[in-house]
C-alpha positions in Angstrom: 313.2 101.3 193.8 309.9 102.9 193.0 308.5 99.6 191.7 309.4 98.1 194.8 307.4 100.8 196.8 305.0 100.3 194.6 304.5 96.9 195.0 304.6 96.9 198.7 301.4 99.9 198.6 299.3 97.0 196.3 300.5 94.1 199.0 299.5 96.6 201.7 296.3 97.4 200.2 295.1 94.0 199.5 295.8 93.1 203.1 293.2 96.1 204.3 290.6 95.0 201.4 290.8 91.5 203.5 290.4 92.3 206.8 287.5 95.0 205.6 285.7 91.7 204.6 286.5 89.4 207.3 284.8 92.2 209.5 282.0 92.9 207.7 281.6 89.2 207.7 281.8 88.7 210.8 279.5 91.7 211.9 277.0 90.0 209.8 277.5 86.3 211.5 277.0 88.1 214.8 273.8 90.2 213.4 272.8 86.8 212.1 273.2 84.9 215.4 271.6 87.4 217.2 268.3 87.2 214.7 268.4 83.4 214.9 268.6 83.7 219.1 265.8 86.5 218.9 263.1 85.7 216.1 264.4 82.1 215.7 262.1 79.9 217.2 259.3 82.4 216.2 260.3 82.2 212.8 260.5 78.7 212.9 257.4 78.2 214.6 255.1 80.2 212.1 257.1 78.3 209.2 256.1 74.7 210.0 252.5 76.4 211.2 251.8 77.3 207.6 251.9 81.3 208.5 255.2 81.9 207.7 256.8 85.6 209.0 259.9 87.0 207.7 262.6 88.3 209.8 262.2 91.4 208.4 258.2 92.0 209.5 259.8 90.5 213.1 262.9 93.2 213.1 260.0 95.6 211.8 257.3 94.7 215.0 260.1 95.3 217.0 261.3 99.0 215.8 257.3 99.5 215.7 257.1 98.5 219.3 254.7 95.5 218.8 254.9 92.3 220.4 256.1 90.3 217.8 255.4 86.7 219.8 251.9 88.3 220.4 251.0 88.9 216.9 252.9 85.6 215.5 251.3 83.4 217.9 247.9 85.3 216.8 248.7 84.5 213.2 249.4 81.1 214.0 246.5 80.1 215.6 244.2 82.6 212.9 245.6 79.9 210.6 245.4 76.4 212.1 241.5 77.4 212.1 240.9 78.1 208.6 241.5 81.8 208.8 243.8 83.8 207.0 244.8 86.9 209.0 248.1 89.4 207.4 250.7 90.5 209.9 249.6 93.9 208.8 246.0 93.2 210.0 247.2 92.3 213.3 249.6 94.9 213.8 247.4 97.5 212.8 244.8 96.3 215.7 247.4 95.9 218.5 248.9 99.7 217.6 245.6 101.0 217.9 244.8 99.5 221.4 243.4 96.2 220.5 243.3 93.2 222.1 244.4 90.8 219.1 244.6 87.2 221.0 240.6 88.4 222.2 239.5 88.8 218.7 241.3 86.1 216.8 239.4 83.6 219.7 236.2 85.3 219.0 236.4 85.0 215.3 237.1 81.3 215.4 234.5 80.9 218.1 232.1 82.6 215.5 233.1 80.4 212.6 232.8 77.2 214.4 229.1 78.4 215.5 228.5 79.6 212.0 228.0 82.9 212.8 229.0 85.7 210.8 231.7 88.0 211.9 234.3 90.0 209.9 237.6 90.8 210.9 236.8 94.5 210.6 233.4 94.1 212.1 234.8 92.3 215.7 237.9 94.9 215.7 235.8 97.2 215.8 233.8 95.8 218.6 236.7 95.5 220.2 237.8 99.1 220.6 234.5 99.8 221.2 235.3 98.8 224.8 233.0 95.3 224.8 234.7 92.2 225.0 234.0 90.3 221.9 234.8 87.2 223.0 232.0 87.1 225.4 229.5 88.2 223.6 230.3 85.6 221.0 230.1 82.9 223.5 226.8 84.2 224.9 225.3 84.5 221.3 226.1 80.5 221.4 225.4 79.8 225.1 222.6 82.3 226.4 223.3 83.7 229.9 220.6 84.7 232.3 220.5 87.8 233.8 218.6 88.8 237.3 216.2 91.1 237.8 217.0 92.8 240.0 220.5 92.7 240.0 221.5 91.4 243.8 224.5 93.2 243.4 222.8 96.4 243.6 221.6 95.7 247.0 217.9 95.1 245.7 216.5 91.3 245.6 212.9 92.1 244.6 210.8 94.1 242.5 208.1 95.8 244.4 204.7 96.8 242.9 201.3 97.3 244.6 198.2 96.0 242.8 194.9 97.9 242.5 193.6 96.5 245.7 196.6 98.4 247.9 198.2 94.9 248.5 202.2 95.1 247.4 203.5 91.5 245.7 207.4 91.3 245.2 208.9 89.6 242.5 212.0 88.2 241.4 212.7 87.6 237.4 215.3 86.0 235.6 215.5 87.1 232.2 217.7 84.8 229.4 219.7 87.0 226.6 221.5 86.0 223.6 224.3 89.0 222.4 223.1 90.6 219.1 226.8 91.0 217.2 224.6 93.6 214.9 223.6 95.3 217.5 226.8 95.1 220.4 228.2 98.2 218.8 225.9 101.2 220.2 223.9 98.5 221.7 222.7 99.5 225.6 224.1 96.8 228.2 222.6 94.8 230.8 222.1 97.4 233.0 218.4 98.3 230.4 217.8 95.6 230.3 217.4 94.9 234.2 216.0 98.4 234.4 212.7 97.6 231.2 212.4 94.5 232.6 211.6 95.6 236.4 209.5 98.4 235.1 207.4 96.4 233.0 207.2 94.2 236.2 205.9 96.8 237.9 203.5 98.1 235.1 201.9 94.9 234.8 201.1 94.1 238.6 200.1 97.5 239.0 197.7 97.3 236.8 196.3 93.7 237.9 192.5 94.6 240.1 193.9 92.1 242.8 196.9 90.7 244.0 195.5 87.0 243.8 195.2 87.6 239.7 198.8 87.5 240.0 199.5 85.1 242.4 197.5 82.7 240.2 199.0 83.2 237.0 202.7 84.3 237.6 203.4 83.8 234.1 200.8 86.7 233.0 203.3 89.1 234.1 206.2 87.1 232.0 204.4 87.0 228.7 203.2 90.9 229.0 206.6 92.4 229.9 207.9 90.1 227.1 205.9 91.4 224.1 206.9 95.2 225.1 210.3 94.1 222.5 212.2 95.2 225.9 215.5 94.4 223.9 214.8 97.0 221.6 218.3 99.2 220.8 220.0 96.8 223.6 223.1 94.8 222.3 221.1 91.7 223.2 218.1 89.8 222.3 215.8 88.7 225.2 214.7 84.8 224.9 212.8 84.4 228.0 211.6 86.3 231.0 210.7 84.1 234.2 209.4 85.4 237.2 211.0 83.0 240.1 209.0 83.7 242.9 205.5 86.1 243.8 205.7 87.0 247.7 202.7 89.0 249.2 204.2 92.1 250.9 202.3 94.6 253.2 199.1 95.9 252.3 200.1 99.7 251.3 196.3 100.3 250.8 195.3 99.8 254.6 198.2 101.6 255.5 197.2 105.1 253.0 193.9 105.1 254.3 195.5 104.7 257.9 197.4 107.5 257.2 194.9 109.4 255.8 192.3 108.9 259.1 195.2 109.9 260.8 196.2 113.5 258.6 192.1 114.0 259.0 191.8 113.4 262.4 194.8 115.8 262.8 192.9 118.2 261.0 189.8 117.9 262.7 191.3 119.0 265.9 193.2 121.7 264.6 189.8 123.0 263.6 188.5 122.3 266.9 190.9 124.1 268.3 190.7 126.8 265.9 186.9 126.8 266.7 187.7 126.9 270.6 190.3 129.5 270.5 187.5 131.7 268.8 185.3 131.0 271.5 187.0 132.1 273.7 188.3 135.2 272.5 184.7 135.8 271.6 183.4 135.5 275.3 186.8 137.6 276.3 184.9 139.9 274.1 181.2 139.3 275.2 182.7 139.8 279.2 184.7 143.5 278.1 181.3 144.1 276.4 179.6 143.6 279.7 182.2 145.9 281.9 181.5 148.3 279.3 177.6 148.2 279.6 177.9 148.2 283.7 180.3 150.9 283.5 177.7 152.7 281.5 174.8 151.7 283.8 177.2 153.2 286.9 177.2 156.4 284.8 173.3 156.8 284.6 172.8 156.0 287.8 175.8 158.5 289.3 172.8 160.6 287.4 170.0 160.1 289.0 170.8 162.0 292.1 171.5 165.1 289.8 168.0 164.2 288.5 166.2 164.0 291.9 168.0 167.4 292.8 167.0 168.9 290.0 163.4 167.6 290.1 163.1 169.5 294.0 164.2 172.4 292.8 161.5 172.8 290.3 159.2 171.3 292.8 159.0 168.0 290.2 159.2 165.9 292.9 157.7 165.9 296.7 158.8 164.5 299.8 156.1 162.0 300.1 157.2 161.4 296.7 160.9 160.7 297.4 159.6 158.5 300.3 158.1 156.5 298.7 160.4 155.9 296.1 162.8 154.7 298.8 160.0 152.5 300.0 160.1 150.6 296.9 163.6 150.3 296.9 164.0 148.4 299.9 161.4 146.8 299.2 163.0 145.5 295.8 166.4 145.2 297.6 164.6 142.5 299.8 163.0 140.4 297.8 166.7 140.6 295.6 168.2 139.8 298.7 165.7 136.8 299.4 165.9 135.4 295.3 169.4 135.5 295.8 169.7 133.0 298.8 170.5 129.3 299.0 167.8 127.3 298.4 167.7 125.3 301.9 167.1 129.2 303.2 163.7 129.2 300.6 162.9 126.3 302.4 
């Protein structure tokens, strides 16, 4: 009886080791399918590309959070053009903020142009904040930059010569990128900015407008040996002014303005001069009451005097007579100075 139970527990047991397996097996079939569904075709892809990419390092972009077609298809094309590129590379660049499909295009932009460019030098770039791509392709196609930038709401440079006449100019300057230079490098924005003031530097210190006018390209090659591109990201090629116009004559207006402030000031002191005047004969007329006042106050005296004088016997009658004699007499011929001259006639 035991062995019988006994052999029933080992039939039992077997049974349990076999289902066990079939599930395991079949858990892995469906882990399996769901791999080939997910990372198939992206395995498959990189396989026959020459850049091959496990499942694992796909299972492991994925629990990284990196977009595994992203970085396969970067791989992929990294490799069609001669340039090896590890997973690891590409991951590391897209988990720090990096645009990966940007930089693979710029490095095989820079190996078909010959130019020299590291993996670690145009990642760099790139998290730098400049688009590497573009500067690439402007190291092999120059681009031409305005100056001034229209953009900015300016279209000409203004500058006024030594004779007072004002010229505006337009310039359009060509740059090449400088990959040694893009990191750290200033931007367009200097360059704009050196090339306008060297515009204005050099037709301010022309003697007369038609100097410029009649060599236009004067101003070109002296703003152009200044090395303006010096600490930019670019190198300048070519600075061409594309048009001279003759603005107002700033000179004729300053010594306008001038006449003007010193006419204004003229009359102010005219003014100042009149208002003194003025106050001065305000003065001069007081001064006279004053004087007449006093000459009201002697002669309120004489009488007093006279008095006095009879009383002392200073002074007769005839005396006083005769006095008054000469009064009148003075009183008339006052009297006859003072009347209009058809009466004199």
């Amino acid at each position: 009886m035991t062995e019988y139970l006994m052999g029933i527990i080992a039939v039992g047991g077997s049974n349990a080791l076999q289902i066990g397996g079939i599930i395991v097996a079949i858990f892995a079939a469906l882990i399996f399918i769901l791999m080939v569904f997910a990372y198939g075709s992206l395995w498959l892809q990189a396989r026959l590309s020459g850049a091959a990419v496990s499942f694992a390092e796909l299972i492991g972009m994925t629990l990284r959070k990196v977009n595994a077609r992203t970085i396969t298809v970067s791989r992929i094309t990294a490799a069609k053009a001669g340039i090896e590129l590890s997973t690891a590379q590409l991951e590391s660049h897209f988990l720090a903020g990096g645009r990966v499909p940007n930089v693979v295009r710029a490095l095989i932009a820079a190996t078909r142009a010959n130019i020299e460019l590291s993996w670690e030098t145009a990642t760099a770039i790139d998290l730098a904040g400049r688009d590497i791509l573009e500067a690439v392709q402007t190291s092999v196609n120059p681009k031409v930059i305005d100056c001034p930038d229209p953009r900015k709401g300016r279209e000409t440079v203004d500058a006024v010569a030594q004779d007072g006449i004002q010229l505006k100019a337009k310039a359009r300057v060509t740059v090449r990128a400088n990959i040694a230079r893009l990191i750290g490098g200033a931007t367009e924005e200097t360059i704009i900015a050196r090339v306008g003031e060297g515009i204005v530097t050099t037709i301010g210190s022309a003697i007369t407008y038609k100097s410029v006018l009649e060599n236009p390209d004067g101003i070109s090659k002296a703003v152009l040996s200044k090395g303006l591109d010096a600490g930019t990201a670019f190198e300048i090629l070519s600075i061409d002014i594309a048009d001279v116009d003759v603005g107002v004559n700033v000179g004729a207006q300053l010594q306008g303005a001038q006449a003007e402030a010193d006419l204004k000031r003229a009359k102010a002191e005219a003014e100042k001069r009149r208002a003194m005047a003025v106050a001065r004969e305000q003065e001069m007329v007081a001064s006279v009451q004053e004087n007449r006042a006093k000459v009201v106050l002697a002669e309120a005296e004489v009488p007093k005097a006279m008095a006095e004088a009879f009383r002392k016997g200073h002074l007769g009658i005839m005396d006083y007579y005769r006095m008054k004699n000469i009064n009148a007499d003075t009183s008339m011929r006052d009297s006859i100075a003072k009347g209009t001259p058809e009466k004199r006639e």
